[in-house]
N, C-alpha and C positions, 0 to 999 in steps of 0.2 A: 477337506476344503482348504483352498488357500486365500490368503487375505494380501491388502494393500493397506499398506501402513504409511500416513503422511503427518508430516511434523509442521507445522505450522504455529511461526515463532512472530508474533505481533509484538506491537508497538508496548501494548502493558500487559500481554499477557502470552502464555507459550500454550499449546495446543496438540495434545495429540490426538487422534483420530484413526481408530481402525474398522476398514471398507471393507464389505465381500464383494465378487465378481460383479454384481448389481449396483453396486455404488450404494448401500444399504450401510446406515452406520451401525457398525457392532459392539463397538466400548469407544469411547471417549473421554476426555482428564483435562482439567485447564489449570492454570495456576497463575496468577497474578503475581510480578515480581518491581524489586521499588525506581520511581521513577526519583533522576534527580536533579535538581536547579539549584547550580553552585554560584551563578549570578544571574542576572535579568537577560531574559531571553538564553540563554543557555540551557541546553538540554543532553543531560548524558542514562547511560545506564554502564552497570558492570556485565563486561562480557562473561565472568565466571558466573554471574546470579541468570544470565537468561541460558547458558548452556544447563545450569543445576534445575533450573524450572523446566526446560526442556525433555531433560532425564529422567525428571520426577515422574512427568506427567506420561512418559512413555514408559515408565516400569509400572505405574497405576494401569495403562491401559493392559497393559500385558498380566499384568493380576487379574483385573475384572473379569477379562475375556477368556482365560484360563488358555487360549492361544501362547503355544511355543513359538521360537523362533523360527525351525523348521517348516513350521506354517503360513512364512510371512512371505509371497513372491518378489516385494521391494518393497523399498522405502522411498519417501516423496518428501521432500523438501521445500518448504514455500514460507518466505519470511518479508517481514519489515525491509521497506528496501533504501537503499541511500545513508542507511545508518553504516557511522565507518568504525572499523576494529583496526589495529595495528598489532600484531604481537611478535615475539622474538620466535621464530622458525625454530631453534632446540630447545630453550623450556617452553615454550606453550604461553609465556606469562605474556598478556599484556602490556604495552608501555604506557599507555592513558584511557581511563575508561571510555565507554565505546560515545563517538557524538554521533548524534540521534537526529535524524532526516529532519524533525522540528525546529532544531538547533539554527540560530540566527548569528552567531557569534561571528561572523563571517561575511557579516554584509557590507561593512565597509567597502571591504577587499574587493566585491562584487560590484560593486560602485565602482570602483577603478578600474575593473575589468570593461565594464559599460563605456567609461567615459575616455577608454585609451580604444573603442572602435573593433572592440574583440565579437560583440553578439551576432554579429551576421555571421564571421568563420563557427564559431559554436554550434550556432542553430542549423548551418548548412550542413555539417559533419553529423553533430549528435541529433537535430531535431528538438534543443531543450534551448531555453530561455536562461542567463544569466542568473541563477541563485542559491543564496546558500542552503536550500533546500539538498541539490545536489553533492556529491560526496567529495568533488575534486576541490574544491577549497577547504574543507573541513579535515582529509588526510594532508593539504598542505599546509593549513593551521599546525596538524602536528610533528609533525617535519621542522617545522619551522620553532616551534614552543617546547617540546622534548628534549635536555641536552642531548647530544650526540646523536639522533635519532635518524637525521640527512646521511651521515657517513655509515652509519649501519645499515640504512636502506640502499646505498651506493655499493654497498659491500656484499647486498645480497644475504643479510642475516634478520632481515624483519620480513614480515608478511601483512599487506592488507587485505583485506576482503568484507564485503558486507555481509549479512547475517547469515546467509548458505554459505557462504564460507568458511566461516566461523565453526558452524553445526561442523561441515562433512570435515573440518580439521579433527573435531572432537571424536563424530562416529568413526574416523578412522584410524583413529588412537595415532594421531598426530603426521599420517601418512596423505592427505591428501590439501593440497592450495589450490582449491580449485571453482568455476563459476560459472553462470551460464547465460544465455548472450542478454535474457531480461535483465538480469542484475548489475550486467554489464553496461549496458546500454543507460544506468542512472548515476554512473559517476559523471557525466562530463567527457569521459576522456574516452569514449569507445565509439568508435566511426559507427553510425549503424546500417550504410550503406555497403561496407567492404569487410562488414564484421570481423573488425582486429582492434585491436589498442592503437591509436591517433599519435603517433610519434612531432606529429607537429604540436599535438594539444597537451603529451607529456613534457615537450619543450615551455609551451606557456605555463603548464603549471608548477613547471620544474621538480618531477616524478619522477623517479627514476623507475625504466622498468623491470628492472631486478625483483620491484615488491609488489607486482602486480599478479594476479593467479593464473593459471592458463584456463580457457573461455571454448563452452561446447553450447551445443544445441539442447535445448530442456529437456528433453527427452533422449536421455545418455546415460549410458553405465559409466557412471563417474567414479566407482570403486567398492569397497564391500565395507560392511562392519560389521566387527566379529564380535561386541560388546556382550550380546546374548548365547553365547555357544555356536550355533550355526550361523555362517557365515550369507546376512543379508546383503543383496542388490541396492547399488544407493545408484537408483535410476531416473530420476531427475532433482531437479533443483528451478524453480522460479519464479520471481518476483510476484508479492501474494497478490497485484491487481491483475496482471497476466494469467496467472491460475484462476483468478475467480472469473475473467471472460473467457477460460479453456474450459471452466466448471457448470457454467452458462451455456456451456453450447455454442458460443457466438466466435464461430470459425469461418462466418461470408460477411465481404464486404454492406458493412451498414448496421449489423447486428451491434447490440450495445448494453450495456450492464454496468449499475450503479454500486456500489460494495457501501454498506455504511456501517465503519468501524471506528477506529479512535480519529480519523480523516474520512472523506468520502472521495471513492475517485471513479470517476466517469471515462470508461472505454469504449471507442467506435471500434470493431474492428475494420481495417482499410486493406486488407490482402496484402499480395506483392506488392501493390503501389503503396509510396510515402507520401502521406499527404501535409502538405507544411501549412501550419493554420495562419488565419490572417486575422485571427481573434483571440489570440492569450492563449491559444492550447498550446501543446507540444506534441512531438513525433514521437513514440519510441516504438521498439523492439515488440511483437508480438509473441509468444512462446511457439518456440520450434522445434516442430517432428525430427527434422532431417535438418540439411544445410541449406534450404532457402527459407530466404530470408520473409517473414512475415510482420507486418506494422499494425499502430494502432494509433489510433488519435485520443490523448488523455487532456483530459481537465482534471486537478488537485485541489480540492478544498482541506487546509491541513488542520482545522478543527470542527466535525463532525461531532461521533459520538463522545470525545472529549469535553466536548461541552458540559454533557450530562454529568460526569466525572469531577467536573469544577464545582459544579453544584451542592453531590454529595461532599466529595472532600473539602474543599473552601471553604462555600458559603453553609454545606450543613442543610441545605434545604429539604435533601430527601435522606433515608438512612441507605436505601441501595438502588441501585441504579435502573429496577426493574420497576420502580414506585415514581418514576416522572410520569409516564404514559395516566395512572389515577389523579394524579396532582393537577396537570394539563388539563386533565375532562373536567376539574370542578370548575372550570368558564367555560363562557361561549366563545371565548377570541381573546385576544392577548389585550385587548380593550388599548390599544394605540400603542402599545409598547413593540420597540424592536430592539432585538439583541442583534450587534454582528461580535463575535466570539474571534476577533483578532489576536487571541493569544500568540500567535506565531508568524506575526503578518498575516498579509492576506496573499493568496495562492492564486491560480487561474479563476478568471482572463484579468485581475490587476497585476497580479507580479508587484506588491509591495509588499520589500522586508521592512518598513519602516511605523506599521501600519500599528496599531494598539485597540482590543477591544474596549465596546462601548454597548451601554444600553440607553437608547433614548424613550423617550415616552414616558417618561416615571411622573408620577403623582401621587397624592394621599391616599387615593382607592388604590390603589396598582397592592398586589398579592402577593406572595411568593407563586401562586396558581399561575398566576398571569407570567413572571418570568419565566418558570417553565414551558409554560404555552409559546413563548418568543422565542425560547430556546428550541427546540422543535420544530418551532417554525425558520428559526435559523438555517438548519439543515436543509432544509427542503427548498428556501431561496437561494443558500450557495451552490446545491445542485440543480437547480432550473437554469440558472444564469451558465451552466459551464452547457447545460443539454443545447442551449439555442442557439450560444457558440459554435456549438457542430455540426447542429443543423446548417447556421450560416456557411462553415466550412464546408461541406458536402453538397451544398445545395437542392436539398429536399428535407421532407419530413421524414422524421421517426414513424416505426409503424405501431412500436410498442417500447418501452422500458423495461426489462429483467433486472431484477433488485436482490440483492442478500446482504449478508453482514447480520452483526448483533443488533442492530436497531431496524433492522427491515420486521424484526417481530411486532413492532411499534405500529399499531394500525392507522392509529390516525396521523401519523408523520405520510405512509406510505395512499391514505387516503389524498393528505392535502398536494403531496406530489402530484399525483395524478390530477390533481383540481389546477394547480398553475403550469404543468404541463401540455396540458389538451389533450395526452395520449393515455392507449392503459401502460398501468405499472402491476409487472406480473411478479410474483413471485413462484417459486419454485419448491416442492417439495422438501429438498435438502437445501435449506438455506448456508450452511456451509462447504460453500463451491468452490472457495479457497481451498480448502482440502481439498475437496473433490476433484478441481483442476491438478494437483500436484500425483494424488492419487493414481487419475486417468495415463498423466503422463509418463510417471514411472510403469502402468500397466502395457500401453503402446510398446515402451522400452522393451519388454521381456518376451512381446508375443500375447497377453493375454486377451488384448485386443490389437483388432487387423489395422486399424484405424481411428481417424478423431471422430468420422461420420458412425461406426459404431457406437461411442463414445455418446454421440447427440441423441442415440435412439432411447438413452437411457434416460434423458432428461424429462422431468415429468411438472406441469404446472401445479400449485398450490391455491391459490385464490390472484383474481385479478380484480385491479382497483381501477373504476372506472371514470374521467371527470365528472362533477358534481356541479359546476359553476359554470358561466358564461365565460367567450375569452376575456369580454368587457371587463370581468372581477376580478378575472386572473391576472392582467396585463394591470389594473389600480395598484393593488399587491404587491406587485413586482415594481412598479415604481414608485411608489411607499419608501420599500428597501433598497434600492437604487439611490433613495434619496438620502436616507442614511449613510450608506457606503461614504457620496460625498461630502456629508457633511464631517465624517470619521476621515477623510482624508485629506479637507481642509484644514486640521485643528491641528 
């Protein structure tokens, strides 16, 4: 029997995962590596600790499963995306650890880009909204901050790339700079209508393209890696919200999928056509078979299941992060409290990097129960506010929701969705579609399926959650937390 092996390198944690023909997981390894804040709003990681967590957890998977390499038809690639690496092209090393798609250090500069008249060129080329969420200020931060760093990138001796790049440098024992048009498509600087690198927008950010990687379609033999004795298929690479709406199934216009991980991010698929939102979303890059081009319309909320994370590590309130979901049930409701979790600004449809978490509602009764319960309920009001965005943008209704990620196990998070939603929220059998999108696409890659509709026959539902409440309760709710928003944004 032969398998599909996909690497799947997040935000706090690395992931491997190996699939048989079915899309049936057969071993699995995760490993958590340190997250770091060297000032306020800064956010880095070391590229050597997520390539070593990467590694680990793909030689555990290859223990457990007693599968050779021999046995593995490709490898799939699906990572954190917009987080930027730099390294020197002959040693391998690093110039500045990697900054992290969270990373705000950069919003000044982002302001200035706004106020000298650049966001319409931006948003018409890439489809993305002015910030430092994106990678093209964050690699000109170090350009700019690194001595000598400009003239070696001039010179053609540095390399960036976001986190599949990073990987296939590693799997290819330093043979391949290479990326594919999702991951491309979140710097800022990748046209994603003529899919190539924007020579007018490496002018604006003044980039040189010497250090930028060459760019295929996600489904591509990007190169081999021979790390394990026989030499594996490194046959796709892409963006892990892209994987998880190729892992979902949702390849026709309208199909849509919530991922909720250290962020939560909300994908419409839109087909060939780009649709440019008129509500805080963005355009990007959809994962592609071939060379046409396919889009998506995304919403970004950038603290999700981070939230829970803050809880344990910070505040201490839970010991792991699988114990909010008990905590939350011992109320009935968050008894007036609201959290919004602005640890990194706030993401679509406000677009402020300036933004600071806050919890209102507090009082003498108020629990750690009841923060929990807010927090929770957190998630589930910053993704209703990006679902109705889309809706606005598309002009109709959703017919359903497809949910996964780590917190989609969370019933009553995925209950209350579906209650200020109005729609059901399905989930699916293999809630790790991330993989399973990167899996699928490396398998298309080699032949072992014809197709992506193949691909859909495999998808199987899990339970579906159905609304519970009137739109009357759901729409108070929501403007409840609306109203929070601005009172967090007047202050």
């Amino acid at each position: 029997m032969t398998y599909l092996l996909a690497l799947d390198q997040g935000t706090s944690s690395s992931r491997s995962i190996l699939f048989d023909r079915l899309g049936n997981i057969v071993a699995s390894a995760q490993q958590e590596f340190p997250q770091y804040f060297p000032q306020a709003a800064w956010v880095e990681h070391q590229a050597h600790e997520i390539w070593q967590s990467q590694l680990n957890t793909l030689q555990q998977v290859l223990q457990q499963s007693g599968v050779s390499a021999n046995q593995i038809a490709a490898i799939g690639i699906t990572n954190q995306r917009e987080t930027c690496i730099v390294w020197n092209r002959k040693t391998g090393e690093p110039i500045y650890p990697a900054i992290v798609w969270q990373d705000r250090r950069t919003a000044a500069y982002c302001d200035e880009l706004k106020q000298a008249g650049h966001s319409e060129l931006i948003q018409a080329k890439t489809g993305l909204v002015i910030d430092p969420y994106f990678s093209a200020s964050k690699l000109r931060w170090i350009l700019d901050h690194v001595p000598h760093a400009r003239q070696q990138a001039q010179q053609g001796l540095l390399a960036f790339g976001t986190v599949d790049s990073w990987l296939a440098y590693q799997l290819s024992e330093k043979q391949l700079h290479v990326s594919d048009v999702t991951n491309a498509s979140r710097t800022m600087l990748w046209n994603i209508h003529s899919n190539q690198w924007d020579q007018e927008l490496l002018s604006l950010f003044d980039i040189p393209k010497a250090i930028l990687p060459e760019v295929f379609p996600s489904s591509h033999r990007f190169g081999v890696c021979k790390l394990f004795g026989s030499p594996i298929p490194i046959a796709s690479m892409v963006g892990d919200q892209q994987a998880a709406l190729f892992g979902q199934a949702c390849f026709s216009s309208g199909m849509a999928k919530n991922t909720y991980g250290t962020g939560c991010f909300l994908l419409a698929h839109t087909g060939e056509s780009c649709t440019q939102s008129q509500h805080g979303l963005i355009s990007t890059s959809a994962a592609q078979v071939n060379q046409q081009t396919q889009f998506a319309l995304e919403g970004s909320v950038f603290i999700g299941g981070a939230v829970v994370q803050w809880l344990r590590d910070q505040l201490h309130l839970i010991q792991h992060s699988s114990d909010i979901e008990a905590l939350a049930a011992e109320v009935p409701d968050s008894d007036g409290v609201i959290f919004v979790p602005a640890f990194a600004g706030l993401g679509a449809p406000y677009w402020d990097p300036q933004a600071k978490g806050a919890i209102f509602g507090l009082h003498r009764g108020t629990t750690g129960a009841h923060i929990a319960r807010a927090a929770i309920e957190a998630i589930a009001f910053q993704s209703a506010e990006l679902l109705f965005a889309m809706q606005n943008d598309q002009q109709g209704k959703m017919k359903e929701l497809r949910v996964d990620g780590g917190a989609s196990a969370n019933k009553a998070l995925l209950q209350l969705q579906a209650d200020l939603l109005g729609i059901p929220v399905v989930r699916p059998k293999i809630i790790e579609t991330t993989a399973l999108g990167a899996a699928y696409l490396a398998g298309i890659c080699i032949g072992m399926y014809s197709n992506s509709e193949e691909c859909s026959q495999l998808w199987q539902e899990d339970c579906r959650f159905m609304p519970a409440i009137s739109p009357y309760q759901a729409n108070s709710r929501l403007q409840a937390w609306k109203s929070a928003i601005q009172r967090l944004r007047s202050t």
